[in-house]
C-alpha atoms as a printed R data frame, in Angstrom:
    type eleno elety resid chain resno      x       y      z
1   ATOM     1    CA   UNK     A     1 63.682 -84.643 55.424
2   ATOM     2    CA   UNK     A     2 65.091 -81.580 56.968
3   ATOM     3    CA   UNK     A     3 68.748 -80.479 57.425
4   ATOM     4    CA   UNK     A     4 69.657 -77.221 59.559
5   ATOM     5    CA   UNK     A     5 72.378 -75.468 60.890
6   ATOM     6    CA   UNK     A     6 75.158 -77.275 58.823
7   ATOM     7    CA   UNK     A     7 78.912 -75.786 58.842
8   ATOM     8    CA   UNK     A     8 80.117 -77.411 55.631
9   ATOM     9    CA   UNK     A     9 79.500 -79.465 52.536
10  ATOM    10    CA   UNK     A    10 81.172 -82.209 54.141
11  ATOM    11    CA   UNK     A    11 79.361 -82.230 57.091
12  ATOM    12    CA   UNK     A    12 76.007 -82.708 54.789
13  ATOM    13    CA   UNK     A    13 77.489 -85.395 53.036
14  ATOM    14    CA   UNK     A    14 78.034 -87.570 55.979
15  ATOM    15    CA   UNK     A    15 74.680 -87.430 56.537
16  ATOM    16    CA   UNK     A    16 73.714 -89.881 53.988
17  ATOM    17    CA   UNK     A    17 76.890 -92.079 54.257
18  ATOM    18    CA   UNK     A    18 75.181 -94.780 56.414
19  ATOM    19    CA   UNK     A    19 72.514 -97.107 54.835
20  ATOM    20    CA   UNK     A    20 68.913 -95.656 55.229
21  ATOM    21    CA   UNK     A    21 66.262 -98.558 55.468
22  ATOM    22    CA   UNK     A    22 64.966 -96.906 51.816
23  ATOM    23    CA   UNK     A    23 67.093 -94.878 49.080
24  ATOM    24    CA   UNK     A    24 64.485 -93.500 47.438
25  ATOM    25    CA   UNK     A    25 63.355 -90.437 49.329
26  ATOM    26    CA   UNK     A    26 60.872 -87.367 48.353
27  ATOM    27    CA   UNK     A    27 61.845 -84.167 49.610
28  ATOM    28    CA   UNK     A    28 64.876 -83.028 50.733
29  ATOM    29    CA   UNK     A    29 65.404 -79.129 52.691
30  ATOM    30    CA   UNK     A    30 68.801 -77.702 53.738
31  ATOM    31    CA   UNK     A    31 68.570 -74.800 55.441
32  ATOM    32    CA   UNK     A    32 70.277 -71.691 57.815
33  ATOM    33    CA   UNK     A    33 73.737 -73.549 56.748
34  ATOM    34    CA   UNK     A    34 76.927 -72.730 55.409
35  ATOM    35    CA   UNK     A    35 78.180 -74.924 52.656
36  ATOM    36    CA   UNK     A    36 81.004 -74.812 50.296
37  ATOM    37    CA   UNK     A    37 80.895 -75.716 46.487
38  ATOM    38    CA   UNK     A    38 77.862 -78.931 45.917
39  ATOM    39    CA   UNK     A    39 80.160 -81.643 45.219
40  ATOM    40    CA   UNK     A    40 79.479 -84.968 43.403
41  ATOM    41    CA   UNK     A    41 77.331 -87.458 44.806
42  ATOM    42    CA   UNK     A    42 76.790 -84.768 47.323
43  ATOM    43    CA   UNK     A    43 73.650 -86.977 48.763
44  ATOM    44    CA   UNK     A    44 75.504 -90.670 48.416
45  ATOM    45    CA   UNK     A    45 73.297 -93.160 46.792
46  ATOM    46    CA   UNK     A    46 70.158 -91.363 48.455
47  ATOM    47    CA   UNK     A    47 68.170 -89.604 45.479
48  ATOM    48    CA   UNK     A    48 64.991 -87.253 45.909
49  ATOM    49    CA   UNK     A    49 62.431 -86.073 44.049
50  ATOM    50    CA   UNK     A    50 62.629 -82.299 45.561
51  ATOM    51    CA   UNK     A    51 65.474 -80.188 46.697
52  ATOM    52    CA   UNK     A    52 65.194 -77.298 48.279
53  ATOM    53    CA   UNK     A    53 68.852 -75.060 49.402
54  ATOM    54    CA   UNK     A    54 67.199 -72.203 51.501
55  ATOM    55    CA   UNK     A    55 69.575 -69.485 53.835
56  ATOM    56    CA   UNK     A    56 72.519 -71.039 52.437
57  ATOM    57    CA   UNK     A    57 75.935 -69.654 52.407
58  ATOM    58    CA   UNK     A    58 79.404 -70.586 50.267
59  ATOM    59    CA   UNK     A    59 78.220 -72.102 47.546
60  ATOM    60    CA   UNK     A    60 79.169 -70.730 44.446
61  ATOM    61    CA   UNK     A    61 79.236 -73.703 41.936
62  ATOM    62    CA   UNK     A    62 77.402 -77.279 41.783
63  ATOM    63    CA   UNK     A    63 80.014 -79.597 40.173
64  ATOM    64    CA   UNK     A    64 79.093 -82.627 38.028
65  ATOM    65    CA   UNK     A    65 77.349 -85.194 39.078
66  ATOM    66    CA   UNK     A    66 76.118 -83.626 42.382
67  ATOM    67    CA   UNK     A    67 73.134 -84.952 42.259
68  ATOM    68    CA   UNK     A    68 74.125 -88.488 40.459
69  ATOM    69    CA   UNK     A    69 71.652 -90.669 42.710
70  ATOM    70    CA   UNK     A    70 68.854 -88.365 41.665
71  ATOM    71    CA   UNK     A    71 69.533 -88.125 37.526
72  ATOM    72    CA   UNK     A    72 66.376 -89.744 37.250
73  ATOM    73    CA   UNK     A    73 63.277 -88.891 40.090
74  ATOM    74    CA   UNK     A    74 64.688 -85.508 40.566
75  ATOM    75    CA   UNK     A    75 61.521 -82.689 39.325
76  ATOM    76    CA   UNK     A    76 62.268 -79.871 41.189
77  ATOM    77    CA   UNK     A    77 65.637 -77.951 42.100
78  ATOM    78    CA   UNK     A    78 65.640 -74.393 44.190
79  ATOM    79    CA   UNK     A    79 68.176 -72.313 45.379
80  ATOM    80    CA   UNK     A    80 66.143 -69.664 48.282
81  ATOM    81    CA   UNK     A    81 66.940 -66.720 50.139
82  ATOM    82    CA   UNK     A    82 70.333 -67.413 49.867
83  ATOM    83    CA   UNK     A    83 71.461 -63.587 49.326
84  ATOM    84    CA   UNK     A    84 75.303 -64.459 50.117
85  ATOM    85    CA   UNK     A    85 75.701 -66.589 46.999
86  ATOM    86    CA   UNK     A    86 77.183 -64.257 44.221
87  ATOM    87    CA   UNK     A    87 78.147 -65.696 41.802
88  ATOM    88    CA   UNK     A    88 76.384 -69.253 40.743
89  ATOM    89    CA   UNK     A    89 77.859 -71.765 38.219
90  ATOM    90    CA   UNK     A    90 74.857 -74.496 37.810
91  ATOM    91    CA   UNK     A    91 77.174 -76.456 35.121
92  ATOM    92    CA   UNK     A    92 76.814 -78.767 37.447
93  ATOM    93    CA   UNK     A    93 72.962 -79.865 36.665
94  ATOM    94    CA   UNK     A    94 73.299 -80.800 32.599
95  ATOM    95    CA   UNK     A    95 72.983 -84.210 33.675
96  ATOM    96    CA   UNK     A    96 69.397 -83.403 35.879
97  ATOM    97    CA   UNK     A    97 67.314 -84.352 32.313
98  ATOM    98    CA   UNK     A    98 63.992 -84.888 33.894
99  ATOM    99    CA   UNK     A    99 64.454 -81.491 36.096
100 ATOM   100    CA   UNK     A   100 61.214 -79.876 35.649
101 ATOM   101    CA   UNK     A   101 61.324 -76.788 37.950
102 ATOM   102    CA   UNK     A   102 64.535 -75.206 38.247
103 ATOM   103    CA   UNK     A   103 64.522 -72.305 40.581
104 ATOM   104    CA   UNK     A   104 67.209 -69.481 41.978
105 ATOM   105    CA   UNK     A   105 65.413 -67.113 43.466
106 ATOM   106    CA   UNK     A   106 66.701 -63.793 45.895
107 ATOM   107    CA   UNK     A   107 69.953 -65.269 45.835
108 ATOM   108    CA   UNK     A   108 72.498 -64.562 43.681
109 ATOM   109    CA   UNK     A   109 74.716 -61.670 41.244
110 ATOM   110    CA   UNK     A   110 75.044 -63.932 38.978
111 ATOM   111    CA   UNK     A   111 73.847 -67.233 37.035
112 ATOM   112    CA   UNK     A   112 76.481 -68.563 34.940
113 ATOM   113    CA   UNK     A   113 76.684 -72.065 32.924
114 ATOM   114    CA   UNK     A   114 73.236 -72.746 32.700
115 ATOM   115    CA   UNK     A   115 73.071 -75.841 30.597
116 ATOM   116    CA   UNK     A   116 70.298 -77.257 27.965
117 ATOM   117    CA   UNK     A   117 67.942 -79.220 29.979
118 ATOM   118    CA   UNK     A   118 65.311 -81.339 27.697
119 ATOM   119    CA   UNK     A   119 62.560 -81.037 29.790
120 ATOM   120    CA   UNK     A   120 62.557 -78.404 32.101
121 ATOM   121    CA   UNK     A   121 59.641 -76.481 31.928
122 ATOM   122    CA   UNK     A   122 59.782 -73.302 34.759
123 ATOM   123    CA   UNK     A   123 62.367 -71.669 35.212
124 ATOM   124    CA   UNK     A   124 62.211 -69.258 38.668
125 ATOM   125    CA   UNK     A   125 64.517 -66.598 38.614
126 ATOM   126    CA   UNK     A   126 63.028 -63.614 40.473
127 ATOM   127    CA   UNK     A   127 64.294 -61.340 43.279
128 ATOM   128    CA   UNK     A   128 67.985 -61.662 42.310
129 ATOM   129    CA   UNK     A   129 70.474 -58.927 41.409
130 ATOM   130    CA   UNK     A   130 72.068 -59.055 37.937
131 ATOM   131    CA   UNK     A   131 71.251 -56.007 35.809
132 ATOM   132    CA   UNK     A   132 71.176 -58.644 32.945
133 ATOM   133    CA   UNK     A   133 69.245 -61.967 32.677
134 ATOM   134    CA   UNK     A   134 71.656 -64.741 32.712
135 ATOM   135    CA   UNK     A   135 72.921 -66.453 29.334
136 ATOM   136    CA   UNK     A   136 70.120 -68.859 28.843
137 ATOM   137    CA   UNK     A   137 70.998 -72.181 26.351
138 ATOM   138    CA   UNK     A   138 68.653 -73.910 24.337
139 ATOM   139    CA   UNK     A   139 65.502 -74.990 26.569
140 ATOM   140    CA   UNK     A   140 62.738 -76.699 24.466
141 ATOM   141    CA   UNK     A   141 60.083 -77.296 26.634
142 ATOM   142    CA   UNK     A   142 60.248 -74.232 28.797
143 ATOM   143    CA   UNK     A   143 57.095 -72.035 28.767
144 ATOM   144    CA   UNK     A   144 57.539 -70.141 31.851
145 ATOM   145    CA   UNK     A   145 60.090 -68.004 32.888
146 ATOM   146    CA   UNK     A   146 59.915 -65.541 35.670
147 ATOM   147    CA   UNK     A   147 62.395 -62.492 36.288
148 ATOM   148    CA   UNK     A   148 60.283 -60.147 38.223
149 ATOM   149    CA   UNK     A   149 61.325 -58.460 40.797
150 ATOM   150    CA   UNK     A   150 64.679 -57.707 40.546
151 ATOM   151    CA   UNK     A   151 67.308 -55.055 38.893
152 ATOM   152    CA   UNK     A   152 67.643 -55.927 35.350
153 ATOM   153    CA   UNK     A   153 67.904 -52.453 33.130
154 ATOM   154    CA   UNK     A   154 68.201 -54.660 30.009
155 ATOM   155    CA   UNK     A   155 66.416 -58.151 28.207
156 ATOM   156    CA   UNK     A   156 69.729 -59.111 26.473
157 ATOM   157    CA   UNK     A   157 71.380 -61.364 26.188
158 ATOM   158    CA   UNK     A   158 68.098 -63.533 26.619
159 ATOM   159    CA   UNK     A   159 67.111 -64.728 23.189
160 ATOM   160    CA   UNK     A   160 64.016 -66.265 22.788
161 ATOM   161    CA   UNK     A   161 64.873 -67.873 19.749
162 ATOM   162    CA   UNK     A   162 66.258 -70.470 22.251
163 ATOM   163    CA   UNK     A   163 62.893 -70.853 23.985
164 ATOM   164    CA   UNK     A   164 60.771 -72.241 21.130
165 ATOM   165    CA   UNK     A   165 57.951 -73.388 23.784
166 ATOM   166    CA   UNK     A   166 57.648 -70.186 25.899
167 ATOM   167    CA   UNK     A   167 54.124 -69.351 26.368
168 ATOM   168    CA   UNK     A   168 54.472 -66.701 30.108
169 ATOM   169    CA   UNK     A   169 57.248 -64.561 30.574
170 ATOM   170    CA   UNK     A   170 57.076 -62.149 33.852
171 ATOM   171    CA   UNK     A   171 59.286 -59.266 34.407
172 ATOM   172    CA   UNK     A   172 57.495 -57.046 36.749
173 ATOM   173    CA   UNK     A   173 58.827 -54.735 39.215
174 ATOM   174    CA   UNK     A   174 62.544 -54.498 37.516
175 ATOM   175    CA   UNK     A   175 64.516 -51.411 36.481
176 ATOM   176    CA   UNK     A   176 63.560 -51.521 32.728
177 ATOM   177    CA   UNK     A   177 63.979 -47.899 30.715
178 ATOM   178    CA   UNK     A   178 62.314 -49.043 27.644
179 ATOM   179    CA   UNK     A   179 62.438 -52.020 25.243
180 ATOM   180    CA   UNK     A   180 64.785 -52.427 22.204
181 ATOM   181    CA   UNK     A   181 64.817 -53.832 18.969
182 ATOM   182    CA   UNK     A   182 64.451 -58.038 19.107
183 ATOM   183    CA   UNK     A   183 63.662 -57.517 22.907
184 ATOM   184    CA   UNK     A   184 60.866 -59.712 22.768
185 ATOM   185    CA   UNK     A   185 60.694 -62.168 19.605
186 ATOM   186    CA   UNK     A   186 58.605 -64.976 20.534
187 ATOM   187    CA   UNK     A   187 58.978 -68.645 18.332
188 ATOM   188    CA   UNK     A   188 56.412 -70.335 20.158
189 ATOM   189    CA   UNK     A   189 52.614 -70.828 18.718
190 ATOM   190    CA   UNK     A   190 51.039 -69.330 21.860
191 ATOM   191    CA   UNK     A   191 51.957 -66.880 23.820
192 ATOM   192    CA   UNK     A   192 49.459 -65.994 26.905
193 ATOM   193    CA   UNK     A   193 51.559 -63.256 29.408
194 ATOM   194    CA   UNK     A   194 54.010 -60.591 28.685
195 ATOM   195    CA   UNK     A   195 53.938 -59.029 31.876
196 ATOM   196    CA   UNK     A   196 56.110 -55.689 31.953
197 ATOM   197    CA   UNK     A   197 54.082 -53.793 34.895
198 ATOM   198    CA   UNK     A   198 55.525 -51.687 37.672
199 ATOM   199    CA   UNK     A   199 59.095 -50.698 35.100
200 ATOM   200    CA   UNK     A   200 59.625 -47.087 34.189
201 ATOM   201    CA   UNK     A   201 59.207 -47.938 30.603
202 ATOM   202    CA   UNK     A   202 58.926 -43.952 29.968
203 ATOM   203    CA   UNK     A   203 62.005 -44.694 27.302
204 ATOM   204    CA   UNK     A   204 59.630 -45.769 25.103
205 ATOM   205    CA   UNK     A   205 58.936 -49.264 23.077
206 ATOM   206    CA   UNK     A   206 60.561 -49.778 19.777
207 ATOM   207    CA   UNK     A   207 58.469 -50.645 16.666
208 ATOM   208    CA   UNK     A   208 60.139 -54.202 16.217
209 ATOM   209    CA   UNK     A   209 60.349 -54.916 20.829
210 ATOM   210    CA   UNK     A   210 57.604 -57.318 20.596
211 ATOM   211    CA   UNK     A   211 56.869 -59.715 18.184
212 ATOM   212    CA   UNK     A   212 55.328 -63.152 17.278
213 ATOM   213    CA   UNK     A   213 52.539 -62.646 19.962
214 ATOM   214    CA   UNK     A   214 49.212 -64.787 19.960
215 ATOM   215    CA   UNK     A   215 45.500 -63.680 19.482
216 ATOM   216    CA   UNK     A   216 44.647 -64.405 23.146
217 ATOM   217    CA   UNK     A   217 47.999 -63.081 24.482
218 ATOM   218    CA   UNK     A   218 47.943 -60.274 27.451
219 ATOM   219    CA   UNK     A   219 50.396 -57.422 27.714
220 ATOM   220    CA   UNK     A   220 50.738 -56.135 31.081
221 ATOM   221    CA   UNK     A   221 51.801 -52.313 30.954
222 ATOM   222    CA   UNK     A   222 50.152 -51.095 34.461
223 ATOM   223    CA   UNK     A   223 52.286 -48.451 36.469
224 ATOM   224    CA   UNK     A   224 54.785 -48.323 33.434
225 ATOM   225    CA   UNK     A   225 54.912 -44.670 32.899
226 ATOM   226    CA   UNK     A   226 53.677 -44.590 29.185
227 ATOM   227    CA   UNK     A   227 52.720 -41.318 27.950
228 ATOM   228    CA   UNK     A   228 52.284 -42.358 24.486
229 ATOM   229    CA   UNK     A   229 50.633 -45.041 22.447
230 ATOM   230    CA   UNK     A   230 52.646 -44.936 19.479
231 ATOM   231    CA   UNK     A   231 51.279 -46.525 16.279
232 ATOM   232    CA   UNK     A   232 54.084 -47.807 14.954
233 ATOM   233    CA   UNK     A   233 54.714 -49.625 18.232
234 ATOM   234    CA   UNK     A   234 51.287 -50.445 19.114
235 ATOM   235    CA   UNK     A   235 49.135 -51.100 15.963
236 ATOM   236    CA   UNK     A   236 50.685 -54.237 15.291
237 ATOM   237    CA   UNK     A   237 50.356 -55.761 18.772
238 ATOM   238    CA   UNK     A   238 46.412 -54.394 18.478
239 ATOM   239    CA   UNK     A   239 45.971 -55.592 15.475
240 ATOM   240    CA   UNK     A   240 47.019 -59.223 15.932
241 ATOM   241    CA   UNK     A   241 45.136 -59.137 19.362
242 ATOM   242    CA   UNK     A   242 41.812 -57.967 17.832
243 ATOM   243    CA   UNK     A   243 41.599 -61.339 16.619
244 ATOM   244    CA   UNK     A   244 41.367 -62.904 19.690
245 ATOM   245    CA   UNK     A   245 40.467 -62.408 23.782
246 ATOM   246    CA   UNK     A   246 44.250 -60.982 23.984
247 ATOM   247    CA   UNK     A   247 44.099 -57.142 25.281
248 ATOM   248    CA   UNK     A   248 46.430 -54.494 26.540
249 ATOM   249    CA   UNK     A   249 46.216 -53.547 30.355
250 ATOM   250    CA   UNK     A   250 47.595 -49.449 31.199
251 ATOM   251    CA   UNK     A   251 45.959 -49.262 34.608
252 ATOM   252    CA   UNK     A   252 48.371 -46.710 37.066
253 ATOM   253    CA   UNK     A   253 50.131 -45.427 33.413
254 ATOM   254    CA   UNK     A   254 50.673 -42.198 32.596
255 ATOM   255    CA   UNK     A   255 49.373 -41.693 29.600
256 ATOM   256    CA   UNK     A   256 47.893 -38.650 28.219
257 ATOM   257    CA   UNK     A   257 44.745 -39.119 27.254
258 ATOM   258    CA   UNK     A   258 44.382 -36.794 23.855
259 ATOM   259    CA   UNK     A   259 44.307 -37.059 19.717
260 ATOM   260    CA   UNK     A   260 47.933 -36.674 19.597
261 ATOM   261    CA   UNK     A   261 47.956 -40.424 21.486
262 ATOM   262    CA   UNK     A   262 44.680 -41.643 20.337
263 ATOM   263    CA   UNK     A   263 43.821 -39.770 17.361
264 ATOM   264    CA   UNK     A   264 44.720 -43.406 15.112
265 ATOM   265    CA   UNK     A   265 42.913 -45.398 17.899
266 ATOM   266    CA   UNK     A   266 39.671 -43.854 17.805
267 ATOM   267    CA   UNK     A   267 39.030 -44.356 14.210
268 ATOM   268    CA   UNK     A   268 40.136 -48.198 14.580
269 ATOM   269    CA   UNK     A   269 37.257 -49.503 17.284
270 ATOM   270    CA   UNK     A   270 38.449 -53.050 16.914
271 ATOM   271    CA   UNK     A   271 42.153 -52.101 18.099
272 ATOM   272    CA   UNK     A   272 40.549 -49.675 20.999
273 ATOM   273    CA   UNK     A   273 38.211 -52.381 22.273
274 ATOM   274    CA   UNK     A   274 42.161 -54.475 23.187
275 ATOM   275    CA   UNK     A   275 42.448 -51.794 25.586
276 ATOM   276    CA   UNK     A   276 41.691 -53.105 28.811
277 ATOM   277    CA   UNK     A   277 38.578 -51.300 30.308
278 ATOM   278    CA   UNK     A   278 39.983 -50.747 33.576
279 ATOM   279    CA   UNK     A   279 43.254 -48.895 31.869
280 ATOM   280    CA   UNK     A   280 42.823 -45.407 33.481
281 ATOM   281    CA   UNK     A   281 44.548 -41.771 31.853
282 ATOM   282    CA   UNK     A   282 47.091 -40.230 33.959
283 ATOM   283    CA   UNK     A   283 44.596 -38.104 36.076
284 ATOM   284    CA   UNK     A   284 42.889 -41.524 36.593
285 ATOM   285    CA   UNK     A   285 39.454 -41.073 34.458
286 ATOM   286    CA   UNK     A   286 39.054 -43.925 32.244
287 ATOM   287    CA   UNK     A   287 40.579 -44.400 29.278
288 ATOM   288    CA   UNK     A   288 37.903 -45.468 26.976
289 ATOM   289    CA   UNK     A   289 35.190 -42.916 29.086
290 ATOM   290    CA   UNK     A   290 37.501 -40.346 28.362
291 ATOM   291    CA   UNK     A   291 38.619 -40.984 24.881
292 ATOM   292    CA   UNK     A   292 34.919 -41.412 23.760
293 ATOM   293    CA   UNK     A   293 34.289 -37.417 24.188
294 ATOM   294    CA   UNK     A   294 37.268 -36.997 22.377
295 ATOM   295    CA   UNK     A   295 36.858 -35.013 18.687
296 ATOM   296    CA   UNK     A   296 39.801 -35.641 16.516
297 ATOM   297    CA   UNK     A   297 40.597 -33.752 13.386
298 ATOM   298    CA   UNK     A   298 40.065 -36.939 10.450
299 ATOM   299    CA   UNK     A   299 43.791 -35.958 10.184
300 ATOM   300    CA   UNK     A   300 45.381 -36.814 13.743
301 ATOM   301    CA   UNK     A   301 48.353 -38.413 14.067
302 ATOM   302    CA   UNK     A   302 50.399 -39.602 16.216
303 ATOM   303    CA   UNK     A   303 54.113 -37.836 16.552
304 ATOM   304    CA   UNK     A   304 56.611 -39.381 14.945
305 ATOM   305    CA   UNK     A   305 57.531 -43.077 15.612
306 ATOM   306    CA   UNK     A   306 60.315 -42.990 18.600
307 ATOM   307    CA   UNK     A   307 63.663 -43.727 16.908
308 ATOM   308    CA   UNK     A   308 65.372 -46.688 17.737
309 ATOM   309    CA   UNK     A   309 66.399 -46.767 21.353
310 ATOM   310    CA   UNK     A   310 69.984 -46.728 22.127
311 ATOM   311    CA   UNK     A   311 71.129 -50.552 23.185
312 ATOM   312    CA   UNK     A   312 72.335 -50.586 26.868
């Protein structure tokens, strides 16, 4: 079902006044409309099992109970293209407890109120415009997050202490300096992607950014404007990856491709094999084709470990 061009909330909401031969409906788009604030029973005693808000204007909160006929088939959520939004209180969802897929994506400033759902599982948040990622509450079934593609210059407050089940987190193409202490402390047993590519990460990564990864996780670093693969930073991460499939990808990096960087790394074969093989130096010859020619005093270290990076 398919609803266009609406001036106001109230205009969508006589929609489903009358009796419709069945209630129980699957998918549900509004679109190129202008709504105010999602009110309850926004949809009558209609429910769905997807909802999709796409070019939508004037919303800037979904109140209780908006979606009361739904509480129950409702799987997936999404807020599209909806640049005009702001500010976005989704208080109005805690009682969504089978919501699966909750996405807000190019739309919005700001997500505030986001409340524990039980079994939500992605969470889409890409494209949008806050410099920070949005308060997120206890979510214990989530493993996927996505916050690519946006502005964020900083991972707090997001603390993945909340997230005991995240397995994928992608944050590609942001406005990231460098990663601080705690950044990235995963609780769950298995973590598979920690993609960071295409961010200016040239502020370095601190010692204690990235913990509790798996064996078979990947780090995406590509186009991240690394210069240096510091050990205190990065012999932990190789180390618990050399015990798995779990690698380290530094294609389009900038890395400099000399003892002073891989002095440690050529005398530990294990931890050099987690470097992808398609990770290129910065004047694009292969890493490992050009390390391997590479004669390092038994002595050759790596500058001292960065200090810790100032919080934003």
């Amino acid at each position: 079902m398919v609803c266009a061009n609406l001036q106001s909330v109230q205009q969508l909401m006589k929609i489903f006044e009358p009796p419709f031969p069945v209630n129980q409906l699957w998918h549900l788009t509004v679109k190129h409309s202008h709504l105010d604030d999602l009110e309850a029973n926004l949809l009558g005693d209609k429910s769905f099992a997807v909802i999709l808000f796409q070019n939508v204007t004037g919303v800037s909160k979904i109140m209780p109970h908006a979606f009361a006929a739904s509480v129950e088939r409702l799987r997936v959520l999404t807020f599209d293209s909806s640049p005009s939004l702001g500010v976005l209180s989704v208080q109005g969802i805690a009682d969504l407890e089978n919501l699966v897929d909750f996405e807000v994506t190019a739309s919005v400033d700001q997500l505030i109120d986001f409340p524990s759902l039980p079994n939500l599982q992605y969470l889409h948040l890409y494209g949008n415009r806050f410099s920070n990622p949005p308060n997120l509450p206890h979510l214990p079934k989530l493993h996927s997050l996505w916050l690519n593609s946006g502005k964020l210059v900083a991972l707090q407050p997001l603390n993945l202490t909340f997230l005991p089940s995240l397995r994928k987190i992608v944050l590609f193409g942001n406005q990231l300096r460098q990663l601080d202490e705690g950044d990235l402390h995963f609780q769950s047993p298995r973590v598979d992607l920690i993609d960071l590519s295409d961010n200016d990460l040239s502020g370095g990564i601190h010692p204690s950014a990235i913990e509790g990864i798996s064996y078979n996780t990947i780090i995406d670093l590509k186009k991240t404007n690394l210069t240096q693969l510091e050990e205190a930073t990065f012999r932990p991460i190789l180390s618990v990856l050399a015990r798995g499939a779990g690698h380290v990808q530094l294609h389009g990096t900038m890395l400099q491709c000399d003892c002073q960087s891989f002095g440690w790394l050529l005398r530990e074969p294990k931890l050099m094999a987690k470097i992808s093989q398609t990770s290129k130096c910065s004047d694009g010859v292969n890493v490992h084709f050009k390390t391997s020619r590479l004669h390092c005093p038994l002595n050759e270290t790596i500058s001292e470990p960065i200090s810790k990076p100032t919080t934003h």
